[in-house]
C-alpha positions as a Markdown table, in Angstrom:
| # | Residue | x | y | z |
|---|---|---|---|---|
| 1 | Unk | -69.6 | -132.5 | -109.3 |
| 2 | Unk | -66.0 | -131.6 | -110.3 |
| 3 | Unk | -64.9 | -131.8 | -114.1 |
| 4 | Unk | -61.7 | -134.5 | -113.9 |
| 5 | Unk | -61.0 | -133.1 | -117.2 |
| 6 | Unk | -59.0 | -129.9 | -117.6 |
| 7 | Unk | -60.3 | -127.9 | -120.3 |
| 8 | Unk | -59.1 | -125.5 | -123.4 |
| 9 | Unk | -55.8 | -124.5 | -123.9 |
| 10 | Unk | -54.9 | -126.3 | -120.8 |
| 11 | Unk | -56.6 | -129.7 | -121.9 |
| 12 | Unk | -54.7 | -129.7 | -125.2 |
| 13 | Unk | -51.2 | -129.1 | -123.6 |
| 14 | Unk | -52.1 | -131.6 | -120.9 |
| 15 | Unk | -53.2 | -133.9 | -123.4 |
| 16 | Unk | -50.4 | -134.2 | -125.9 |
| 17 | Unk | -47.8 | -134.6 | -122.9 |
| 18 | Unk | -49.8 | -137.4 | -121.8 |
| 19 | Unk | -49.9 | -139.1 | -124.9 |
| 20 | Unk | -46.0 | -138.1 | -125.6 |
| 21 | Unk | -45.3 | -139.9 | -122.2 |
| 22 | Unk | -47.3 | -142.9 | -122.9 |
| 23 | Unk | -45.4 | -143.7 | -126.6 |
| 24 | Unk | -42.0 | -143.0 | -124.5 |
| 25 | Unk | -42.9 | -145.6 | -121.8 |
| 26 | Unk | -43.0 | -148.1 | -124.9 |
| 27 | Unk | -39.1 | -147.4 | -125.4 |
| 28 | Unk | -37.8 | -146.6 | -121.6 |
| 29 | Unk | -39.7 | -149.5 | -120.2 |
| 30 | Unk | -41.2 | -149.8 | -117.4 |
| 31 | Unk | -38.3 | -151.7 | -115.1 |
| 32 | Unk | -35.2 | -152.4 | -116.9 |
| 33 | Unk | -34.6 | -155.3 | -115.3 |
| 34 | Unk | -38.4 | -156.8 | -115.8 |
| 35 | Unk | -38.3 | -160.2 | -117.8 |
| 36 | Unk | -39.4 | -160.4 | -121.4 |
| 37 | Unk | -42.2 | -163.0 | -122.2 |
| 38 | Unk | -40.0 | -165.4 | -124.3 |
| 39 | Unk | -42.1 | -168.9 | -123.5 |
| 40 | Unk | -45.2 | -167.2 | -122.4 |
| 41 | Unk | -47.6 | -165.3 | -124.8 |
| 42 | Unk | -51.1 | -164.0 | -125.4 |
| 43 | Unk | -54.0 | -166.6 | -126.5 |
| 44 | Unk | -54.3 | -164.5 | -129.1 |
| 45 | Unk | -54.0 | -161.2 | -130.5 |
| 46 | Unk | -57.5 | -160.4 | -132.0 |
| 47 | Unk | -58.5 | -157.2 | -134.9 |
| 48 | Unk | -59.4 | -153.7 | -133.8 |
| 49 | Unk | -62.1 | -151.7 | -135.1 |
| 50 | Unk | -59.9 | -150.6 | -137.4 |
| 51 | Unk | -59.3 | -154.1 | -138.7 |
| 52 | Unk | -55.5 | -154.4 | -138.1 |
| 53 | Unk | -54.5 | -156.4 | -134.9 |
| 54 | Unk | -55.0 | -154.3 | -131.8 |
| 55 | Unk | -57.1 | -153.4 | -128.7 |
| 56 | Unk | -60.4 | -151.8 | -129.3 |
| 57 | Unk | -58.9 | -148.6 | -130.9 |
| 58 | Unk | -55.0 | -148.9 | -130.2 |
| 59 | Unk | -53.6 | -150.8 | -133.1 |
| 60 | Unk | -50.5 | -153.4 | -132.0 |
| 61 | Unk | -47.1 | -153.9 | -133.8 |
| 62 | Unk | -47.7 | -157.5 | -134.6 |
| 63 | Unk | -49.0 | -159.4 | -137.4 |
| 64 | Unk | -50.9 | -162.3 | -138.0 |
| 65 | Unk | -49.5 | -165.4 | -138.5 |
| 66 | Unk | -49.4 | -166.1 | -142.4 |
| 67 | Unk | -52.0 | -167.2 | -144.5 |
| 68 | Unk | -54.4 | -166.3 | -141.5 |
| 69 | Unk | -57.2 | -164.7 | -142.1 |
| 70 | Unk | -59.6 | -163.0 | -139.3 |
| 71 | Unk | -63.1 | -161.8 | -139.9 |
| 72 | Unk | -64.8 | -159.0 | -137.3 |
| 73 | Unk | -67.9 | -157.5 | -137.1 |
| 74 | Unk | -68.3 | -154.5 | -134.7 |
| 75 | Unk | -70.6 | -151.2 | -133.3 |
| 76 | Unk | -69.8 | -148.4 | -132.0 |
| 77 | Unk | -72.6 | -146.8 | -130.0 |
| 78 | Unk | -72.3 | -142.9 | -129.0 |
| 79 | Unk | -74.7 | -141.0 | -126.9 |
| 80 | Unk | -74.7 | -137.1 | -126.3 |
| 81 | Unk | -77.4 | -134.7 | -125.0 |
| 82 | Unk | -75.6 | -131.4 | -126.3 |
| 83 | Unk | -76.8 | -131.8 | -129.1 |
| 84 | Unk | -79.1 | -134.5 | -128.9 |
| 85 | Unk | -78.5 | -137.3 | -131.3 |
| 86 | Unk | -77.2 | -141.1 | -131.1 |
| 87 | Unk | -74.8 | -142.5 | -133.8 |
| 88 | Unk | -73.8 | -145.6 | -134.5 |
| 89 | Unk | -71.3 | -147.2 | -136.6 |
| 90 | Unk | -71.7 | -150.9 | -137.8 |
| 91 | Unk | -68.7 | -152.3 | -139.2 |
| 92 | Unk | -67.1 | -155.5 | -141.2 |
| 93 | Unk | -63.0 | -156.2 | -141.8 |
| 94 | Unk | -61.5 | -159.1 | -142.9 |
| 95 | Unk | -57.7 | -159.5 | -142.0 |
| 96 | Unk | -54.8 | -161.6 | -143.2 |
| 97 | Unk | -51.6 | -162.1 | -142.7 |
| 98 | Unk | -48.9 | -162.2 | -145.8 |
| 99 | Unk | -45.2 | -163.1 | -146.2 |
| 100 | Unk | -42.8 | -160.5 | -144.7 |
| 101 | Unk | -43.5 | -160.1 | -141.3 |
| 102 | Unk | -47.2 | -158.2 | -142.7 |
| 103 | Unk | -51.0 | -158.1 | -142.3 |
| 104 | Unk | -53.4 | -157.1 | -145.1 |
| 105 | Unk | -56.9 | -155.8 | -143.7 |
| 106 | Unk | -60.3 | -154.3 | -145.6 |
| 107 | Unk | -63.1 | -152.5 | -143.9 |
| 108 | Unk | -66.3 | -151.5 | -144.7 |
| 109 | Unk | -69.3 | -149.5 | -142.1 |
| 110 | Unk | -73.1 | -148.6 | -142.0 |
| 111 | Unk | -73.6 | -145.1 | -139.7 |
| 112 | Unk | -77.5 | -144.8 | -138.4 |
| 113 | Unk | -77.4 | -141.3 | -137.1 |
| 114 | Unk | -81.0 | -140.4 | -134.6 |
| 115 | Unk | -80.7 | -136.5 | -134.3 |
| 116 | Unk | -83.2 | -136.8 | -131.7 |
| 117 | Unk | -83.5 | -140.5 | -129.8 |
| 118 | Unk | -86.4 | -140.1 | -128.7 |
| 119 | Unk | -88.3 | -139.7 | -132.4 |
| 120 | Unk | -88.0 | -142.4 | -135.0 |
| 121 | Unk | -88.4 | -140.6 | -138.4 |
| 122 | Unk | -85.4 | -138.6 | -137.4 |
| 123 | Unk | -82.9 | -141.2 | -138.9 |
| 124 | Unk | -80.5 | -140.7 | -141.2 |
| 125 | Unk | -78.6 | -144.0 | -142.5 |
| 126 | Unk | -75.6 | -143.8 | -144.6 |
| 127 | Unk | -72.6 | -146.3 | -146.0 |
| 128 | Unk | -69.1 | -145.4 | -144.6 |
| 129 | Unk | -66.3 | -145.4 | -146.5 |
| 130 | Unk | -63.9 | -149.0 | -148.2 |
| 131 | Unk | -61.0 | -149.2 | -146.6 |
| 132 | Unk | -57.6 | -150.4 | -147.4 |
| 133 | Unk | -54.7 | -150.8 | -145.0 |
| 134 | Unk | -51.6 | -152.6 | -145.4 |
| 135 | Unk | -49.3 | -153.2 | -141.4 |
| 136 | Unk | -45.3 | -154.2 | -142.1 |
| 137 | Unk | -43.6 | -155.1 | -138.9 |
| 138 | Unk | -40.1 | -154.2 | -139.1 |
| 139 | Unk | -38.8 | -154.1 | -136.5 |
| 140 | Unk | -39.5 | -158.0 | -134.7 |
| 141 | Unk | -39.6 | -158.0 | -131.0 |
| 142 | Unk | -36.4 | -159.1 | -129.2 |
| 143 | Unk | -36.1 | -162.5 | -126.7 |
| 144 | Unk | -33.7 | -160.8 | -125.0 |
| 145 | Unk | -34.3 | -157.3 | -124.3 |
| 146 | Unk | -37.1 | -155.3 | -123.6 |
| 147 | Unk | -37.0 | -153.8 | -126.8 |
| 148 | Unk | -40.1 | -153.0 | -128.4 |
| 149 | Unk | -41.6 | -154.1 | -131.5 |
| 150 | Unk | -42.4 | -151.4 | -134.2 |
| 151 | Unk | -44.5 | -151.5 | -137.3 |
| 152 | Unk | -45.5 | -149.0 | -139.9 |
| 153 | Unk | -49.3 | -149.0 | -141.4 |
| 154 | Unk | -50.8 | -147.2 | -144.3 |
| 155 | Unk | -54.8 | -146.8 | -145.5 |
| 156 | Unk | -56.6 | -145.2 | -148.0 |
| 157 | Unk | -60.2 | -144.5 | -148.4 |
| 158 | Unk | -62.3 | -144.4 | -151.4 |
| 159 | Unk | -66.0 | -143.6 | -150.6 |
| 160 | Unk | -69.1 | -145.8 | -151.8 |
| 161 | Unk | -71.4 | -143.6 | -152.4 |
| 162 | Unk | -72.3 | -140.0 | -152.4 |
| 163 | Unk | -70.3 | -138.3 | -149.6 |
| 164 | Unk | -71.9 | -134.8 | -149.5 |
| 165 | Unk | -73.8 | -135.6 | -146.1 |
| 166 | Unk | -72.6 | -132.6 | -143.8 |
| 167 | Unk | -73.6 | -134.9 | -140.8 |
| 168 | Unk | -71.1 | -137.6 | -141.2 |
| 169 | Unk | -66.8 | -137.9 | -141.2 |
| 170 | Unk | -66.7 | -139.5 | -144.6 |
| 171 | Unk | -64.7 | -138.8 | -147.6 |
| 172 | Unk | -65.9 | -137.7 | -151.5 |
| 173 | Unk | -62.7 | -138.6 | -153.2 |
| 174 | Unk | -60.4 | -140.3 | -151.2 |
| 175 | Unk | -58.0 | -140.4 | -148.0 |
| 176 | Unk | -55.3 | -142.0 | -146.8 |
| 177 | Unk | -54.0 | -142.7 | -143.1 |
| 178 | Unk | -50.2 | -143.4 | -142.2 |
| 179 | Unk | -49.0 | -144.5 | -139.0 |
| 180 | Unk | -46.4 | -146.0 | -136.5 |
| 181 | Unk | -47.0 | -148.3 | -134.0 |
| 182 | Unk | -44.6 | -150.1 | -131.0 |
| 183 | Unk | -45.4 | -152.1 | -128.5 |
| 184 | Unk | -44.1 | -154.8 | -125.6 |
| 185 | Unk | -45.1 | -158.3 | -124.1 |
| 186 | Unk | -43.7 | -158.7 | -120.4 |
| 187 | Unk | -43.8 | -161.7 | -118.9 |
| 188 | Unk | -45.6 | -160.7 | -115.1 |
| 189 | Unk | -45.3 | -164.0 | -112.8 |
| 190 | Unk | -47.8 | -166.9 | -115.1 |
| 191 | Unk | -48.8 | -164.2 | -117.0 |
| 192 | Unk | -48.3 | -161.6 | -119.9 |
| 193 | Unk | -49.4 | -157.9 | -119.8 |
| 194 | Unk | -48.7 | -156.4 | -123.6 |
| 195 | Unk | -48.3 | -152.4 | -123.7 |
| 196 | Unk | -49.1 | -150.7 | -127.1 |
| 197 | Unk | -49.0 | -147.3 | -129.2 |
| 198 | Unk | -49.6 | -146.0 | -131.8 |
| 199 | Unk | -49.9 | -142.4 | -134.0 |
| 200 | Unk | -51.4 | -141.8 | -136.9 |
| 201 | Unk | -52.0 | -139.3 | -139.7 |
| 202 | Unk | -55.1 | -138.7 | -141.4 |
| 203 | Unk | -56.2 | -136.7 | -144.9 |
| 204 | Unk | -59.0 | -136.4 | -146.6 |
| 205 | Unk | -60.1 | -135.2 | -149.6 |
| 206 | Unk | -56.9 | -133.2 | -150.1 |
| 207 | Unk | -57.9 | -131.8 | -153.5 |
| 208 | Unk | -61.5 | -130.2 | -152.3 |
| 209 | Unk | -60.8 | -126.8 | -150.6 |
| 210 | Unk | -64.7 | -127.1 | -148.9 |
| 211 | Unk | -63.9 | -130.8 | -147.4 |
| 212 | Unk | -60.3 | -131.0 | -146.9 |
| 213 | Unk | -58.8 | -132.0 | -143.4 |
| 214 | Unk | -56.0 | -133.3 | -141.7 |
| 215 | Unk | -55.4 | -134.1 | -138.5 |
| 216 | Unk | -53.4 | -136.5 | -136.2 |
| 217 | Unk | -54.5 | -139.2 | -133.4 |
| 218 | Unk | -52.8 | -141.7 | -131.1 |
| 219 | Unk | -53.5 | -144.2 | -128.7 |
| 220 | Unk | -52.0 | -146.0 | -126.1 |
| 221 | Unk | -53.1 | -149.5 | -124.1 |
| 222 | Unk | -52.4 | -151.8 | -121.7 |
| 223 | Unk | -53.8 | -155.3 | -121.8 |
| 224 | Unk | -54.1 | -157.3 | -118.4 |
| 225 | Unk | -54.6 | -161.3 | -118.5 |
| 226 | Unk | -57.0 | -161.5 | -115.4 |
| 227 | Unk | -57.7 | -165.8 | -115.6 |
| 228 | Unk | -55.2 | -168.0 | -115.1 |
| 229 | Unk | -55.2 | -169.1 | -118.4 |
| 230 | Unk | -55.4 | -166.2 | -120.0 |
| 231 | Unk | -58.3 | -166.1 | -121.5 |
| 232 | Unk | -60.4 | -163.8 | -119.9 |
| 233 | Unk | -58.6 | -160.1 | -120.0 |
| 234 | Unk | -58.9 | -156.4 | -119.1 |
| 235 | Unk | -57.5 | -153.4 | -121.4 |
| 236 | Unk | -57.7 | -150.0 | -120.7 |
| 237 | Unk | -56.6 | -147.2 | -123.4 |
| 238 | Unk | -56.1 | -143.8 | -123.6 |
| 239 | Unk | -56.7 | -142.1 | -127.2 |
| 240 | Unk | -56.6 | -138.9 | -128.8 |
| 241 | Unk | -58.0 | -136.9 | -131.8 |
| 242 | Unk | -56.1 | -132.7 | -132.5 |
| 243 | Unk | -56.5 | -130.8 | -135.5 |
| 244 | Unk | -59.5 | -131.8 | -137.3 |
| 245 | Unk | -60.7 | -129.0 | -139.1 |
| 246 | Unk | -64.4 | -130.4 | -139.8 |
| 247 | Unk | -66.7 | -131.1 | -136.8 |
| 248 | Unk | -69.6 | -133.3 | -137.5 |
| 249 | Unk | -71.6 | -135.7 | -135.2 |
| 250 | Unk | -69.2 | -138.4 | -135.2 |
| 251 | Unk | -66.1 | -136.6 | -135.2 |
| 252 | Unk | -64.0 | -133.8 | -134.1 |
| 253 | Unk | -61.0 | -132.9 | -131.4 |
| 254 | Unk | -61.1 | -135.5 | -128.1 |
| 255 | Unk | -59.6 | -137.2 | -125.5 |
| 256 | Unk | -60.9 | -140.2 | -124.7 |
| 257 | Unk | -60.4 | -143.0 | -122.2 |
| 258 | Unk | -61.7 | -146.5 | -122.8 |
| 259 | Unk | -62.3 | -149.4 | -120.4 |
| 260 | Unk | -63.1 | -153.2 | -121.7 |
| 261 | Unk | -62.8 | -156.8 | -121.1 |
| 262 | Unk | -62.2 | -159.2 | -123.7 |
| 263 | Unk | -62.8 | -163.4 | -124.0 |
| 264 | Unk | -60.9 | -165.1 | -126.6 |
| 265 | Unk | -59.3 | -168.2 | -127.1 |
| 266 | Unk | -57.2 | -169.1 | -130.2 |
| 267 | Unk | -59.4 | -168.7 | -132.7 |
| 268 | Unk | -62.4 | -166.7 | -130.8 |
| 269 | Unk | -62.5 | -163.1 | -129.8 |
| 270 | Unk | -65.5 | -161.0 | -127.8 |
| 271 | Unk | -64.3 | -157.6 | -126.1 |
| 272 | Unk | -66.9 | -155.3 | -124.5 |
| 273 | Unk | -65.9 | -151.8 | -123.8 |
| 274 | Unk | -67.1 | -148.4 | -123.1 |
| 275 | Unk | -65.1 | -145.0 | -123.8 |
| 276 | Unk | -65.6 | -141.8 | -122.0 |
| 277 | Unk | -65.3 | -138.5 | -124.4 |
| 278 | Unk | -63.9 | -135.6 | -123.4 |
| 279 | Unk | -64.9 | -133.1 | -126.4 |
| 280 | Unk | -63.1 | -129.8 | -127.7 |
| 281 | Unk | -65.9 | -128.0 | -129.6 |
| 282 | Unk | -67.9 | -125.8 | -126.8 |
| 283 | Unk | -71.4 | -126.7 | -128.9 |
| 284 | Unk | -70.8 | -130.5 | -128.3 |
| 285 | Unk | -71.2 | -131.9 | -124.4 |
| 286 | Unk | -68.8 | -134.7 | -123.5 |
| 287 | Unk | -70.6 | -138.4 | -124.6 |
| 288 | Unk | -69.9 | -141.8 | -124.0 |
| 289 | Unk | -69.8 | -144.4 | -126.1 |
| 290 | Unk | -70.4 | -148.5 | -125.9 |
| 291 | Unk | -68.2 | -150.5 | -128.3 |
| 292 | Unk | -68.4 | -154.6 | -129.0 |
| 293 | Unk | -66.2 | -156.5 | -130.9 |
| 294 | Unk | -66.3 | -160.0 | -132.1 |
| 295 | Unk | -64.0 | -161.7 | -134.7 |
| 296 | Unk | -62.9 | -165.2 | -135.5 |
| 297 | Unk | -59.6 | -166.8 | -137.5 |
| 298 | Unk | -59.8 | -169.0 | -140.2 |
């Protein structure tokens, strides 16, 4: 069978023009003269994995509404044969939104890492890292133009416990993530597809020579209402991680593409995906992944 993916040099250059061109469609639009969803609007727009308000992975310019606070439990389930191990990632975030247009969000994961599937006392378990991350949306869509909303996001890391596990992407001091994101809602006959972006950068530990690394990723998405009261949608993103200098089991360079339907209503969110992984590192076969989400406001 055929590789769809291009590969080395090739797949890097192919894959930043991609993601360039996605962020760009955010700001050309898609059909100048294309309607922007004043009335209409999502059911609601549920956390990420990330905890900020988003898709599965892409994170969305818009806050929640104030003094609204979301919980969200997810896992991230990734499968490779070269080498063989499974790792999953169990995470907790709590979101809320404060005055100014901004959301607040805390996160906290559990990894359970099987270096071989197949054998049970090959386990390793480990507490990720606390994480912090403040979302300002300053720039507020516009009712009558299909200008896009933009927002700025910041994180930082501590870890909570000992870091020196070689197997896992966690920091021993600190990190910090910083980020733009844009998006659009366009009203589509009774219904309203929303287009994000985002790009991020990430350090860690910027003080140890050993563990230092910075690197950049981005994402783009499309979410598709597909009931007519939409309620019951599809999403489909595109994301990608260049320039990690460390590559342990749950990180390293890739191009992923993620497929998922999500149920939500205005206070209830379930979204189902799974993400296809293209991986840079020659030791490391491509993988899949299966990711569930669930959150609820308060």
């Amino acid at each position: 069978m055929l590789n769809p993916f291009p590969t080395g040099a090739k797949f890097t250059k192919i894959s930043r023009i991609a993601a360039t061109c996605l962020i760009l469609l955010l700001y050309q639009g898609v059909n100048p003269q294309s309607t922007y969803a004043e009335d209409d609007s999502l059911v609601n727009r549920p956390v990420n994995i990330y905890g900020l308000s988003g898709l599965l992975f892409t994170t969305a310019p818009y806050t929640l509404p104030l003094n609204t606070v979301e919980a969200g439990v997810s896992i991230i389930s990734e499968n490779s044969e070269v080498p063989n191990y499974r790792i999953s990632e169990y995470t907790v975030s709590f979101a809320m939104g404060v005055p100014g247009n901004a959301e607040f969000a805390c996160r906290s994961s559990y990894y359970e890492l099987r270096e071989d599937p197949v054998t049970a006392s090959a386990v390793q378990r480990k507490t990720g890292d606390l994480e912090v991350s403040y979302k300002w949306n300053f720039l507020a869509p516009s009712e009558s133009s299909f200008r896009p909303a933009l927002s700025v996001q910041v994180a930082g890391m501590i870890p909570t416990q000992d870091s020196s596990d070689r197997n896992f992407n966690t920091v021993s001091q600190w990190g910090m993530r910083l980020g733009l994101s844009a998006g659009t809602e366009i009203a589509w006959g009774d219904h309203v597809v929303a287009i994000y972006a985002d790009a991020e950068v990430n350090g860690k530990d910027p003080a140890s020579q050993q563990k230092r690394d910075f690197f950049e990723f981005a994402n783009a998405g499309i979410l598709l209402p597909i009931s007519k009261y939409q309620n019951l949608q599809m999403l489909a993103e595109y994301s990608l991680v260049y320039g990690k200098n460390r590559t342990l089991y749950d990180s390293g360079d890739y191009s992923g593409i993620t497929y998922g339907i999500r149920l939500v209503n205005e206070r209830f969110n379930l979204t189902i995906g799974t993400q296809f992984l293209h991986k840079q590192n020659v030791s490391f076969d491509n993988s899949g992944r299966v990711i569930g989400l669930m959150s609820m406001k308060f």
